[in-house]
mmCIF file of the N, C-alpha and C atoms, coordinates in Angstrom:
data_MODEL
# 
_entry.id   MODEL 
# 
loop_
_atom_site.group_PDB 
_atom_site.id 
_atom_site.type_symbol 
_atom_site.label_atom_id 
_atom_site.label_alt_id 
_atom_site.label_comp_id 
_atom_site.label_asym_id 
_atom_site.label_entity_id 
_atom_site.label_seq_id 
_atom_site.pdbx_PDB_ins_code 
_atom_site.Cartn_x 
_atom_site.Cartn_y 
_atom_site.Cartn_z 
_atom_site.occupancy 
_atom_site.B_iso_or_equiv 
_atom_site.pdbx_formal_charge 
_atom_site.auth_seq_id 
_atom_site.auth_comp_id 
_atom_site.auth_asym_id 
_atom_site.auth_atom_id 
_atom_site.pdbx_PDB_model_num 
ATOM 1   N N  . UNK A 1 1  ? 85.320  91.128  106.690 1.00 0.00 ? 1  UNK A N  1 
ATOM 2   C CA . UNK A 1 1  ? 85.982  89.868  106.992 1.00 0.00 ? 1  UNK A CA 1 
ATOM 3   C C  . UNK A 1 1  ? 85.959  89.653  108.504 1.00 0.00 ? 1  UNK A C  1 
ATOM 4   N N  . UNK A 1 2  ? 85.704  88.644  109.023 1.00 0.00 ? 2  UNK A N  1 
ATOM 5   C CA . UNK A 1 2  ? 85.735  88.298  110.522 1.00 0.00 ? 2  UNK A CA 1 
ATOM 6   C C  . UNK A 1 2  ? 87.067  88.305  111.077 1.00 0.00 ? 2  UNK A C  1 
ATOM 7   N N  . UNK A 1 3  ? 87.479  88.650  112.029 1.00 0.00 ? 3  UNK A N  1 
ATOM 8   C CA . UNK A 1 3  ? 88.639  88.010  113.305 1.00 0.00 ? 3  UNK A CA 1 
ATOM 9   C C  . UNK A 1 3  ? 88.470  86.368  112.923 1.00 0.00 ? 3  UNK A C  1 
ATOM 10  N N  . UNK A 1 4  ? 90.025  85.897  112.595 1.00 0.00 ? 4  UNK A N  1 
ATOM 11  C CA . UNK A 1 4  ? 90.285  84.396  112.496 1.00 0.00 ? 4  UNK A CA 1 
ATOM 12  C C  . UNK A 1 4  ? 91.651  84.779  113.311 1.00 0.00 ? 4  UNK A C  1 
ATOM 13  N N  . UNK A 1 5  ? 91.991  83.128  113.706 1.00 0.00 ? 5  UNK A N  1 
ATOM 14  C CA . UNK A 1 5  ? 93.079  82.955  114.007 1.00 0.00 ? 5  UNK A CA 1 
ATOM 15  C C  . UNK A 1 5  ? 94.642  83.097  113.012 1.00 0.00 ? 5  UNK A C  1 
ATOM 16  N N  . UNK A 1 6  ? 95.393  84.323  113.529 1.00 0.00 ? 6  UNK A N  1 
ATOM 17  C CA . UNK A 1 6  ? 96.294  85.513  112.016 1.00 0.00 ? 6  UNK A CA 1 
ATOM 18  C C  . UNK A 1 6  ? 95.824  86.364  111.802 1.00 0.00 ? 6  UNK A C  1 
ATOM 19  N N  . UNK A 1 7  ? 94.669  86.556  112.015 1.00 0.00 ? 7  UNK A N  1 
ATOM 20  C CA . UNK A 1 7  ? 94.652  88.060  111.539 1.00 0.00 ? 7  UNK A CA 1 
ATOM 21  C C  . UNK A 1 7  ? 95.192  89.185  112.146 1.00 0.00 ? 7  UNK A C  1 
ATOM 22  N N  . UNK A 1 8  ? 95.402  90.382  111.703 1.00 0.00 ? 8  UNK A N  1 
ATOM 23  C CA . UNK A 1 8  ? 96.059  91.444  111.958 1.00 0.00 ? 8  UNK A CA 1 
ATOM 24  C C  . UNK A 1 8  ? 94.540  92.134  112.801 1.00 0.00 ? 8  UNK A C  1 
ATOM 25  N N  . UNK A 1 9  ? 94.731  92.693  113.613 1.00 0.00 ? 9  UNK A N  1 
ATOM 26  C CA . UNK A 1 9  ? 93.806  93.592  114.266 1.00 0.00 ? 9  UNK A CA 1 
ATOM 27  C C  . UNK A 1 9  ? 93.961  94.915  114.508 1.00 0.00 ? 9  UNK A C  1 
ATOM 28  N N  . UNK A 1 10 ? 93.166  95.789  114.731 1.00 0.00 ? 10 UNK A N  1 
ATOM 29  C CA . UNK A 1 10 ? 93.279  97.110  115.388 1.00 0.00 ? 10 UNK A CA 1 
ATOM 30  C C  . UNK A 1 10 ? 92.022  97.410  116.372 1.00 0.00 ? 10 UNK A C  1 
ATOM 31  N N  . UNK A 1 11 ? 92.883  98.186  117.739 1.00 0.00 ? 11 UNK A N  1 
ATOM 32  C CA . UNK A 1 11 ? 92.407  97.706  119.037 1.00 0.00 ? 11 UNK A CA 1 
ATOM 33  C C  . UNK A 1 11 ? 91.392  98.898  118.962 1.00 0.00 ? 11 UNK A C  1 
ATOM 34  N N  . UNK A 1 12 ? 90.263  98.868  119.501 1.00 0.00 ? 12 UNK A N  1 
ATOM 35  C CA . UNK A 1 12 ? 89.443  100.288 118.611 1.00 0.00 ? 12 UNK A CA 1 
ATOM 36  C C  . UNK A 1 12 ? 88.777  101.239 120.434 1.00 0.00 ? 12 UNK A C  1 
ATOM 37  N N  . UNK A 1 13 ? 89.699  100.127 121.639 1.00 0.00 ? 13 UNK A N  1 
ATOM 38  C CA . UNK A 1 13 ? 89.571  100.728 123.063 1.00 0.00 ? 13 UNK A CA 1 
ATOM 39  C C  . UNK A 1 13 ? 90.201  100.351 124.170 1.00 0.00 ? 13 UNK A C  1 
ATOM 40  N N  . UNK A 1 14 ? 90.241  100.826 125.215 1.00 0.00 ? 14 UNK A N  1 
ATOM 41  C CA . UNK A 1 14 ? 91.277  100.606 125.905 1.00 0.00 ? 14 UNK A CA 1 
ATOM 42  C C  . UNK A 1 14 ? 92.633  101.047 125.878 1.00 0.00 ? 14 UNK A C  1 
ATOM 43  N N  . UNK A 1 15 ? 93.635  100.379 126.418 1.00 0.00 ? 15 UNK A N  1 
ATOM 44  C CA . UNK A 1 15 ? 95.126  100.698 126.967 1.00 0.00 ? 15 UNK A CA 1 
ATOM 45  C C  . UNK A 1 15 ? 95.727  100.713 125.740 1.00 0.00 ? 15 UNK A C  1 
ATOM 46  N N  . UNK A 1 16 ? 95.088  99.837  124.425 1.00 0.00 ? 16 UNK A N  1 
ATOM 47  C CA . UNK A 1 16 ? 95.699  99.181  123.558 1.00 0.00 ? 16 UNK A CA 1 
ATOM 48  C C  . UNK A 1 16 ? 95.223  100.178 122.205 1.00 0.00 ? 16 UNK A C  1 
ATOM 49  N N  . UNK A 1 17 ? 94.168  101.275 122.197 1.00 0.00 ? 17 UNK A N  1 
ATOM 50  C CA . UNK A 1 17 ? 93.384  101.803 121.317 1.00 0.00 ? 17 UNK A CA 1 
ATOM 51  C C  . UNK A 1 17 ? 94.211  102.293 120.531 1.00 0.00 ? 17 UNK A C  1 
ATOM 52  N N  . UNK A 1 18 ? 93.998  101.728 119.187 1.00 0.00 ? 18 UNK A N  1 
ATOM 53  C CA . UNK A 1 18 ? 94.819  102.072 117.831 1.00 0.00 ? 18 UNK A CA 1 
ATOM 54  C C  . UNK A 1 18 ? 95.890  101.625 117.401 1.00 0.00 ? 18 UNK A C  1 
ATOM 55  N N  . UNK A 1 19 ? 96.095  100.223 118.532 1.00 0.00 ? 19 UNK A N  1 
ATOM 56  C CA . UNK A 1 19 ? 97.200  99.371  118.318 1.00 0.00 ? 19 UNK A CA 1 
ATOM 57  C C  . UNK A 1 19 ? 97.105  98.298  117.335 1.00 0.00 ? 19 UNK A C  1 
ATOM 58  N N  . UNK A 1 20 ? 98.119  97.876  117.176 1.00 0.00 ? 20 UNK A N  1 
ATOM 59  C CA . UNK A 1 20 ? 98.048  96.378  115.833 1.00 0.00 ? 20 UNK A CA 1 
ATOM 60  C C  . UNK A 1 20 ? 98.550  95.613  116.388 1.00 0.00 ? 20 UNK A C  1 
ATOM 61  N N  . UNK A 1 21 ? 97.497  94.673  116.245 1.00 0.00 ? 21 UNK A N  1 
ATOM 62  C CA . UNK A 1 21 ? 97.588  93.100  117.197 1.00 0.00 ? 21 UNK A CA 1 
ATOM 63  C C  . UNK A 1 21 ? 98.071  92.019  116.133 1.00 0.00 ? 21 UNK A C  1 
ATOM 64  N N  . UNK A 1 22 ? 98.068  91.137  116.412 1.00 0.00 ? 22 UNK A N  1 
ATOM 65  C CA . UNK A 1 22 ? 98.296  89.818  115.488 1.00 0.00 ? 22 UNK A CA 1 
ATOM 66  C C  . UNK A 1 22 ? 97.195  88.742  116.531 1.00 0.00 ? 22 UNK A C  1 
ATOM 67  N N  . UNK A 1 23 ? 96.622  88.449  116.146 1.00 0.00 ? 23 UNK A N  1 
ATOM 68  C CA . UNK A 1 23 ? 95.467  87.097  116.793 1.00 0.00 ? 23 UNK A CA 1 
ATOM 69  C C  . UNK A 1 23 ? 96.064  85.711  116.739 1.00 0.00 ? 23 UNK A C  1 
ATOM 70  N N  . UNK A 1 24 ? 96.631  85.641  118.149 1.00 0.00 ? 24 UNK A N  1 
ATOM 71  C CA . UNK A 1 24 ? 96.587  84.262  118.572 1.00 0.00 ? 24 UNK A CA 1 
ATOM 72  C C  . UNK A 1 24 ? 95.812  82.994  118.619 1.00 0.00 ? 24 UNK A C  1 
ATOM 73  N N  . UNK A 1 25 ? 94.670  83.545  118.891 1.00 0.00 ? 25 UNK A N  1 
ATOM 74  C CA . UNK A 1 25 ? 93.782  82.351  119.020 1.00 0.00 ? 25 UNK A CA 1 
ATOM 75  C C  . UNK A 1 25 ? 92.423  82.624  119.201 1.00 0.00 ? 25 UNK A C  1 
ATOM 76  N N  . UNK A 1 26 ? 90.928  82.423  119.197 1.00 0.00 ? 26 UNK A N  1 
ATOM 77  C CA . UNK A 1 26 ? 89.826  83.344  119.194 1.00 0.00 ? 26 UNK A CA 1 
ATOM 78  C C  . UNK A 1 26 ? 88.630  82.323  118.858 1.00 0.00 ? 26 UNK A C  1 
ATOM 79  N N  . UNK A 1 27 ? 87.311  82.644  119.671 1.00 0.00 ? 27 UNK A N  1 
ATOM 80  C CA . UNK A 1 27 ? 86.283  82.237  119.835 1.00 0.00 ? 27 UNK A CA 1 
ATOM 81  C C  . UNK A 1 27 ? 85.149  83.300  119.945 1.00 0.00 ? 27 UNK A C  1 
ATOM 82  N N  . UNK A 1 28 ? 84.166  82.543  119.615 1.00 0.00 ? 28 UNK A N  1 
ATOM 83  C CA . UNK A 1 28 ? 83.066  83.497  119.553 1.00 0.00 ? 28 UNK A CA 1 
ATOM 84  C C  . UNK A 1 28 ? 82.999  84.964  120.050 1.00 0.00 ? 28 UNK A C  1 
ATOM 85  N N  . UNK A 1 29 ? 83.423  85.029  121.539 1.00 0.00 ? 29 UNK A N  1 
ATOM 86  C CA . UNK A 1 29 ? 83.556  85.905  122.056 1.00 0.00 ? 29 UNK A CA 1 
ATOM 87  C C  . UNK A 1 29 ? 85.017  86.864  122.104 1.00 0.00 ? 29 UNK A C  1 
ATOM 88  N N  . UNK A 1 30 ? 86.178  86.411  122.755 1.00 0.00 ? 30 UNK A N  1 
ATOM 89  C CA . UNK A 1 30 ? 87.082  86.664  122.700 1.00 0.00 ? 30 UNK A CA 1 
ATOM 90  C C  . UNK A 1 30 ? 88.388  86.457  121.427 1.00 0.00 ? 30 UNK A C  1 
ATOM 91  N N  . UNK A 1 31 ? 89.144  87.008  121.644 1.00 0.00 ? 31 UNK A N  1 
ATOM 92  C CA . UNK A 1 31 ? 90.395  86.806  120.824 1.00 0.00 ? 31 UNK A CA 1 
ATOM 93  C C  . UNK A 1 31 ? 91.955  87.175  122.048 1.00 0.00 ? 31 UNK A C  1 
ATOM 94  N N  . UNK A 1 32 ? 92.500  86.371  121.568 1.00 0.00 ? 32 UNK A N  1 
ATOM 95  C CA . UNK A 1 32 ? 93.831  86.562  122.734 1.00 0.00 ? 32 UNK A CA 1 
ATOM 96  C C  . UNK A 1 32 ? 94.771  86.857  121.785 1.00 0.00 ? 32 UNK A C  1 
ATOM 97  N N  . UNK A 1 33 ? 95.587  88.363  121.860 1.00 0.00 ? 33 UNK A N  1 
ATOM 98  C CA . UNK A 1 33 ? 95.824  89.259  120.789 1.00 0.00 ? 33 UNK A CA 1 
ATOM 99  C C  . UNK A 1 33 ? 97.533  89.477  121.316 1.00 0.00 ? 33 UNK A C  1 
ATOM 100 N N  . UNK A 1 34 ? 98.381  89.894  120.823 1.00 0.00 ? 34 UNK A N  1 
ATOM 101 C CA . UNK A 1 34 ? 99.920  90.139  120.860 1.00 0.00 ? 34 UNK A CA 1 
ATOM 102 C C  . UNK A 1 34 ? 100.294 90.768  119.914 1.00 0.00 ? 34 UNK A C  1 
ATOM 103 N N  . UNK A 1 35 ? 101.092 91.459  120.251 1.00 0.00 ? 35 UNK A N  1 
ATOM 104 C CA . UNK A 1 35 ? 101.983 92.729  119.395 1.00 0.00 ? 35 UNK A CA 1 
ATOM 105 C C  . UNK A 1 35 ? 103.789 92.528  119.911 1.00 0.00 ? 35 UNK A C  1 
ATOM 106 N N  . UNK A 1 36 ? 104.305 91.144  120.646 1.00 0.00 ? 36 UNK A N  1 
ATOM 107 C CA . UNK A 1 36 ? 105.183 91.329  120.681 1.00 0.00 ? 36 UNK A CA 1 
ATOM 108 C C  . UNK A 1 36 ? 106.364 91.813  121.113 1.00 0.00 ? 36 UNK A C  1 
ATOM 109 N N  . UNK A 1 37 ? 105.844 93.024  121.469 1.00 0.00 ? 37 UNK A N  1 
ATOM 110 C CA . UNK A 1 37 ? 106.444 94.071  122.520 1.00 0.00 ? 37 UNK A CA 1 
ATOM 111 C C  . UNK A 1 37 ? 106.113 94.329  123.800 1.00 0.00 ? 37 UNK A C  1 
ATOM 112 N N  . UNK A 1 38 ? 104.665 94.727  123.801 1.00 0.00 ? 38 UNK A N  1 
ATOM 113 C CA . UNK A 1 38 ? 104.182 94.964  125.332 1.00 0.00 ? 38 UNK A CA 1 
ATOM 114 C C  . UNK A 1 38 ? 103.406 93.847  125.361 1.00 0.00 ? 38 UNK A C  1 
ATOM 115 N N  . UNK A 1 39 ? 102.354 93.186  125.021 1.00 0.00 ? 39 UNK A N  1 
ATOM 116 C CA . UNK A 1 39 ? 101.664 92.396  124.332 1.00 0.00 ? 39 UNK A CA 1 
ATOM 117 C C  . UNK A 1 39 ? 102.786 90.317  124.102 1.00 0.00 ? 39 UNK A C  1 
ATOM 118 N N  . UNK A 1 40 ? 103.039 89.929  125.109 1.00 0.00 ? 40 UNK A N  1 
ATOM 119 C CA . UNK A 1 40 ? 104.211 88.985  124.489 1.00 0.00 ? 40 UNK A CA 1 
ATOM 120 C C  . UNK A 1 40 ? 103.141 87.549  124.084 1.00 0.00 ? 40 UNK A C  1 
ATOM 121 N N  . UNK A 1 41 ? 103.906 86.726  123.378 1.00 0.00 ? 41 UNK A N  1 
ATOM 122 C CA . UNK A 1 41 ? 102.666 85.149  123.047 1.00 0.00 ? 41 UNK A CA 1 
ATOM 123 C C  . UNK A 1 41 ? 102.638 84.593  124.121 1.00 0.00 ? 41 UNK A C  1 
ATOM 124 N N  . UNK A 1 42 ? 104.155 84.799  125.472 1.00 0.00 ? 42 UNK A N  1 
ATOM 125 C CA . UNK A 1 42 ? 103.941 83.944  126.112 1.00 0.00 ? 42 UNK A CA 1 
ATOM 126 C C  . UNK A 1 42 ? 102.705 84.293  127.540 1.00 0.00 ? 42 UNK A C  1 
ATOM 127 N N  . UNK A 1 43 ? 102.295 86.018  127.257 1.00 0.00 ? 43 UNK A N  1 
ATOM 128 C CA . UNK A 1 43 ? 101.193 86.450  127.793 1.00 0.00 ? 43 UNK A CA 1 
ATOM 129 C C  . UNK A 1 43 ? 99.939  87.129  126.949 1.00 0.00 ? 43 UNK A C  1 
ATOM 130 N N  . UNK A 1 44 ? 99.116  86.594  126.432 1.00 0.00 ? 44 UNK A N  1 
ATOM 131 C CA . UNK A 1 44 ? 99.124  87.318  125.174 1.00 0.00 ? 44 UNK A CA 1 
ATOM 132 C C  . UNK A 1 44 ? 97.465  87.984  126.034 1.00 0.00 ? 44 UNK A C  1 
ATOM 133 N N  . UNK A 1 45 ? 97.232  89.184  125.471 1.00 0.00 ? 45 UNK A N  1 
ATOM 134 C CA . UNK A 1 45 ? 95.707  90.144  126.325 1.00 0.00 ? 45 UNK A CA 1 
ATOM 135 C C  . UNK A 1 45 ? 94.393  89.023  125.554 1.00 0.00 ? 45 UNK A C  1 
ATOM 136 N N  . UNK A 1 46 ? 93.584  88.976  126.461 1.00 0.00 ? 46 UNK A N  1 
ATOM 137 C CA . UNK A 1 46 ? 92.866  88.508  125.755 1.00 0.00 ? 46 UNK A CA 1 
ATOM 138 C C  . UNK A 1 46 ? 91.407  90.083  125.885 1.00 0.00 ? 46 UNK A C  1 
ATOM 139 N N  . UNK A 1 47 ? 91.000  90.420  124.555 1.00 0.00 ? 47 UNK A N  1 
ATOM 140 C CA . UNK A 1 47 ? 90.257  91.056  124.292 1.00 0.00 ? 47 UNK A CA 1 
ATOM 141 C C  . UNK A 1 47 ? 88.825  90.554  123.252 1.00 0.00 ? 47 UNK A C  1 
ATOM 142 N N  . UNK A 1 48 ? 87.965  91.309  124.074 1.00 0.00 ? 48 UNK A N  1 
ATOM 143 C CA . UNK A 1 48 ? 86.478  91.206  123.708 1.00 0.00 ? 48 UNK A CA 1 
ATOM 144 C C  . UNK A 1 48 ? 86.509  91.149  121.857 1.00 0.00 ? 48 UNK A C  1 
ATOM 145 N N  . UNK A 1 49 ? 85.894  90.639  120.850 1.00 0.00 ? 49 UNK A N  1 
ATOM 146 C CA . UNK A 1 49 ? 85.543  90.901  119.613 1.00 0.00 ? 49 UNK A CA 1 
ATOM 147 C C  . UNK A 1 49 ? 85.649  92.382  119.305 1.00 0.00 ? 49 UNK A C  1 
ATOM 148 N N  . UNK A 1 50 ? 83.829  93.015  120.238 1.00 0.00 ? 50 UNK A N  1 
ATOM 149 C CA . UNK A 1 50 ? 83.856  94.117  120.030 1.00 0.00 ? 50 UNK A CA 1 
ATOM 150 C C  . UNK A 1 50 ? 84.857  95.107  119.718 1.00 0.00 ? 50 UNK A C  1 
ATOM 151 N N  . UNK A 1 51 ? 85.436  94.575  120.397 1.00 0.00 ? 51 UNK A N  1 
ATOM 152 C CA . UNK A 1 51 ? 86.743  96.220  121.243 1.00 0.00 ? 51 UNK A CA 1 
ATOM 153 C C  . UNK A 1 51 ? 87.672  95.929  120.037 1.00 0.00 ? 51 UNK A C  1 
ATOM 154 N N  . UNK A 1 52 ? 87.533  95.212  118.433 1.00 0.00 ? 52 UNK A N  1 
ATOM 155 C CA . UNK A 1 52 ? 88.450  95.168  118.014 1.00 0.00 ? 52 UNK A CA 1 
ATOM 156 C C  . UNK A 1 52 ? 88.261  94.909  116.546 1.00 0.00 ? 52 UNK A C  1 
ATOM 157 N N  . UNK A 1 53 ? 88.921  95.728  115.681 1.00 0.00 ? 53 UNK A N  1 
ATOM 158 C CA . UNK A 1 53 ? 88.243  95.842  114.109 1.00 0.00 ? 53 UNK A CA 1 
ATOM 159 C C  . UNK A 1 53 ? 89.475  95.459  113.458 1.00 0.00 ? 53 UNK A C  1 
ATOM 160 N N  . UNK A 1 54 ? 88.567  94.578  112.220 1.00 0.00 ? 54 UNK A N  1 
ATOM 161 C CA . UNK A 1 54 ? 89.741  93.804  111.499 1.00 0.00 ? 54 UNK A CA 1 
ATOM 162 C C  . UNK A 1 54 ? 90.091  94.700  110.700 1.00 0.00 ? 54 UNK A C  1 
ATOM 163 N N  . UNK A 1 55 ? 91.511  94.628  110.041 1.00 0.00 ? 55 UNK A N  1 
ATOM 164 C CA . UNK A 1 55 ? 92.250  94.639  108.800 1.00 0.00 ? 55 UNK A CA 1 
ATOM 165 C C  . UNK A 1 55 ? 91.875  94.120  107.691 1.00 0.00 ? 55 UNK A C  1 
ATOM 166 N N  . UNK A 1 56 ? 91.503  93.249  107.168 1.00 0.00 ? 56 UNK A N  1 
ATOM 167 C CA . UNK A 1 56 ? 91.242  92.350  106.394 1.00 0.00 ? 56 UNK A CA 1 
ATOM 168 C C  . UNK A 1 56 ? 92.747  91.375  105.815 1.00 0.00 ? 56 UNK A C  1 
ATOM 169 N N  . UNK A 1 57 ? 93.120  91.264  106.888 1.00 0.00 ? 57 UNK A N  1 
ATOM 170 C CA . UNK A 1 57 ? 94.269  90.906  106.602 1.00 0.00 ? 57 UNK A CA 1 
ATOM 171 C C  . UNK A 1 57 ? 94.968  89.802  107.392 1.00 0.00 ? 57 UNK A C  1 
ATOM 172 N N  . UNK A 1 58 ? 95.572  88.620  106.974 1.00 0.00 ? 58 UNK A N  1 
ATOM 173 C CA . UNK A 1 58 ? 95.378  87.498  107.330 1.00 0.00 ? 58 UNK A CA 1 
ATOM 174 C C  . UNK A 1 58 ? 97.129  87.073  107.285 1.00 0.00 ? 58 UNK A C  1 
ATOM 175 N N  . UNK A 1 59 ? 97.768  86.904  108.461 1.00 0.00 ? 59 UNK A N  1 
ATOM 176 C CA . UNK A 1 59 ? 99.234  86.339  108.412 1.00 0.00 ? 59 UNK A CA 1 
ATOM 177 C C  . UNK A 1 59 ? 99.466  84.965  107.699 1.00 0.00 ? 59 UNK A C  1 
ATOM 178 N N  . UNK A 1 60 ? 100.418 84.958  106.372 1.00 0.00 ? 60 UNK A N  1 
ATOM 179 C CA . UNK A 1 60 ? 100.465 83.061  105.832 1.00 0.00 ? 60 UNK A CA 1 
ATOM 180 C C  . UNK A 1 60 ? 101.060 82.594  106.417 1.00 0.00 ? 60 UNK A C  1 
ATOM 181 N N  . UNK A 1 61 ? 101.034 81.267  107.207 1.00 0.00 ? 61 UNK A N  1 
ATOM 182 C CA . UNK A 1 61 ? 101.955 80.572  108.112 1.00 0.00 ? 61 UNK A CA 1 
ATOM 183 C C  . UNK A 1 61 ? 102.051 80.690  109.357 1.00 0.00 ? 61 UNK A C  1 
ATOM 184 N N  . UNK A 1 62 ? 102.472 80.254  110.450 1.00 0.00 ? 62 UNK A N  1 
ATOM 185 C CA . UNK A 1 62 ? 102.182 80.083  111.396 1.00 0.00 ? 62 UNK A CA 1 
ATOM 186 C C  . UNK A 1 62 ? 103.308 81.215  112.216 1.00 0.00 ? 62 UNK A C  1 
ATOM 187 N N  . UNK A 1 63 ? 102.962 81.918  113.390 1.00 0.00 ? 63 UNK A N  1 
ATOM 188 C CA . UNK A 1 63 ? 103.655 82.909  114.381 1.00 0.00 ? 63 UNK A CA 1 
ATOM 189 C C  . UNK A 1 63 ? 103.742 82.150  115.404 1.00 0.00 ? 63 UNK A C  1 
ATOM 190 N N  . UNK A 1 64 ? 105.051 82.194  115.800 1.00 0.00 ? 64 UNK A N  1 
ATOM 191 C CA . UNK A 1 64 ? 105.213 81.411  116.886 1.00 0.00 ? 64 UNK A CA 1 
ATOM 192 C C  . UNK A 1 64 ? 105.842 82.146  118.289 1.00 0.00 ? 64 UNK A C  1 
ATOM 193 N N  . UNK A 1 65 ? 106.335 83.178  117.477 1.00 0.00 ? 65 UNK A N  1 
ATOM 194 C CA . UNK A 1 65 ? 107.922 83.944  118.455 1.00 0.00 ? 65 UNK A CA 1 
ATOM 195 C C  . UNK A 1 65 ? 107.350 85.085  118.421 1.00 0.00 ? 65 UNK A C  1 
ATOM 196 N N  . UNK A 1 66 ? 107.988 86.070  119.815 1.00 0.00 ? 66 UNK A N  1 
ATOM 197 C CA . UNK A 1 66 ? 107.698 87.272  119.509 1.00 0.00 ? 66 UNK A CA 1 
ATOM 198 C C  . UNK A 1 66 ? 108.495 88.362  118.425 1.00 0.00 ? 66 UNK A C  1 
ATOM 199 N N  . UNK A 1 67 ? 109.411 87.603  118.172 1.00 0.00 ? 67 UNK A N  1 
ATOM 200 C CA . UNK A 1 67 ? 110.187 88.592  116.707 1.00 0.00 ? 67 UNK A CA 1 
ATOM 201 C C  . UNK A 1 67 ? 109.624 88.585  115.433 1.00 0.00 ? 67 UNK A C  1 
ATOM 202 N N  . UNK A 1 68 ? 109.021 87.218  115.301 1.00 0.00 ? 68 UNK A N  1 
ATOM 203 C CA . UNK A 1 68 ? 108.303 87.159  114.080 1.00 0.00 ? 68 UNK A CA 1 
ATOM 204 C C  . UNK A 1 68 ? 106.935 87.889  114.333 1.00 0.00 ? 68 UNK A C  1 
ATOM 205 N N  . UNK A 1 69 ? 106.244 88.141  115.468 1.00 0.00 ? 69 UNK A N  1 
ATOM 206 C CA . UNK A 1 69 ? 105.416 89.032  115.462 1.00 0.00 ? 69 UNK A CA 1 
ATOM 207 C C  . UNK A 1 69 ? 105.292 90.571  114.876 1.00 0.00 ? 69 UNK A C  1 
ATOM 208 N N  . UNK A 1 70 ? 106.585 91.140  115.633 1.00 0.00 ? 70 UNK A N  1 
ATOM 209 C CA . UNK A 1 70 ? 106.939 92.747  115.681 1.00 0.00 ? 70 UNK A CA 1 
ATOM 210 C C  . UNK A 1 70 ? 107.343 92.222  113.957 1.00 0.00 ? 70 UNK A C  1 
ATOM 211 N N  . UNK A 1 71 ? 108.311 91.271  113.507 1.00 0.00 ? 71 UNK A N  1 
ATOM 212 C CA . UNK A 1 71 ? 108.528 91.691  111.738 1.00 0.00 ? 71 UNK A CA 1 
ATOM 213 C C  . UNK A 1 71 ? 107.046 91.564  111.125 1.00 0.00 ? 71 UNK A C  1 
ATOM 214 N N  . UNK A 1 72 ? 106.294 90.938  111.559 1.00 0.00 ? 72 UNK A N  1 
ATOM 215 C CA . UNK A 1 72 ? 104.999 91.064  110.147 1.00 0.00 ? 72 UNK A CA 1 
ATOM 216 C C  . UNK A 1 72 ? 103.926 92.610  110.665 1.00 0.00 ? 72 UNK A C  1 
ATOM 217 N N  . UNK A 1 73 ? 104.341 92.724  111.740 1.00 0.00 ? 73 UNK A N  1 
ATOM 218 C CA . UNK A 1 73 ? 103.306 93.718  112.599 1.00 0.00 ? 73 UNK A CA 1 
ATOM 219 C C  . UNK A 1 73 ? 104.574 95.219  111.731 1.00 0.00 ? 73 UNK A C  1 
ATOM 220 N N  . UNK A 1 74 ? 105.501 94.875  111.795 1.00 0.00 ? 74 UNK A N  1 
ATOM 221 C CA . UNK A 1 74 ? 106.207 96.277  111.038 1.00 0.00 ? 74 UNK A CA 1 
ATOM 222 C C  . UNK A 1 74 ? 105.822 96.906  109.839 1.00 0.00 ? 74 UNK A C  1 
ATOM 223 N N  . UNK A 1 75 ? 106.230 95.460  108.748 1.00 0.00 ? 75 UNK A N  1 
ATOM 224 C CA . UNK A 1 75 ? 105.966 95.351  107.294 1.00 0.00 ? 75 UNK A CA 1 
ATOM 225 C C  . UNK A 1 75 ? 104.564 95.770  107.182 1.00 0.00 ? 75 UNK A C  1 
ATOM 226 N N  . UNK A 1 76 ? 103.675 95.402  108.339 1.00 0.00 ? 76 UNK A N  1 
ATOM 227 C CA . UNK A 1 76 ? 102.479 95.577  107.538 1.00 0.00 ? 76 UNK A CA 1 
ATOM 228 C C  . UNK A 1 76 ? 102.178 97.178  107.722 1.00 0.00 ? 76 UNK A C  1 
ATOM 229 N N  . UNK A 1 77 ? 102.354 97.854  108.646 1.00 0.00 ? 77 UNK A N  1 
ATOM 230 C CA . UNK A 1 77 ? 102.722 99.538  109.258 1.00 0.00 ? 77 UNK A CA 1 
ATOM 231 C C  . UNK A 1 77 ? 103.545 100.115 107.753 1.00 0.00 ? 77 UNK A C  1 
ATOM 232 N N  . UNK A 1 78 ? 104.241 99.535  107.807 1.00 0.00 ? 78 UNK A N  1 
ATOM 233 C CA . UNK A 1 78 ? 105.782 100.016 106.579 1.00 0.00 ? 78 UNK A CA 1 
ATOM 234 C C  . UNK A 1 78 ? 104.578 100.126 105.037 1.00 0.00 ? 78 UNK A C  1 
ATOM 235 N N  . UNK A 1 79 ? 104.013 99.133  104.969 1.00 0.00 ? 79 UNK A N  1 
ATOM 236 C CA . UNK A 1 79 ? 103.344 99.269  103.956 1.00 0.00 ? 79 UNK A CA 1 
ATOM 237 C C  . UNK A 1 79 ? 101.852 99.946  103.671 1.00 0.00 ? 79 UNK A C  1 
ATOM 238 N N  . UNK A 1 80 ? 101.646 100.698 104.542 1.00 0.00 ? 80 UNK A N  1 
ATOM 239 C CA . UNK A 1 80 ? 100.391 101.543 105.078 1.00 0.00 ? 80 UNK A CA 1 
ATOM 240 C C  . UNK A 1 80 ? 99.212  101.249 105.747 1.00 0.00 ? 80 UNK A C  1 
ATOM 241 N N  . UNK A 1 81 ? 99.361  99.754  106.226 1.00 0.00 ? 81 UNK A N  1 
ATOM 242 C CA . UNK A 1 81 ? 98.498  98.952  107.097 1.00 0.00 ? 81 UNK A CA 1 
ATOM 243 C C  . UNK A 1 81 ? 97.773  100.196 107.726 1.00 0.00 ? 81 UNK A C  1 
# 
């Protein structure tokens, strides 16, 4: 499944390696990624495609806040993401 805008990510290098992102927003090249915590929407990293392997897993509805980030980024950990 490709990186879309929602999807859940995992960071596969860098500062961020083995982290779970949530995808803000994303183009060919890049994706601008947040986790909420270190990671906020109102700064969100923007990282290369490469550097970053999907979940297959796709948030329903729209993320707006960083709390609703860290709750779907938990649940999905909680549930063996």
């Amino acid at each position: 499944m490709s990186i879309v805008k929602g999807s859940i990510v995992r960071a596969k290098s860098g500062r961020e390696k083995n982290g779970f992102f949530v995808v803000l927003d994303c183009n060919e090249k890049f994706a601008y990624i947040a986790d909420g915590k270190r990671r906020k929407v109102e700064a969100p990293k923007k990282k290369s495609l490469i550097h970053l392997s999907s979940t297959n897993t796709v948030v329903k509805g729209s993320i707006e806040t960083n709390p609703q980030i860290k709750r779907v980024l938990n649940d999905f950990i909680k549930n063996g993401g």
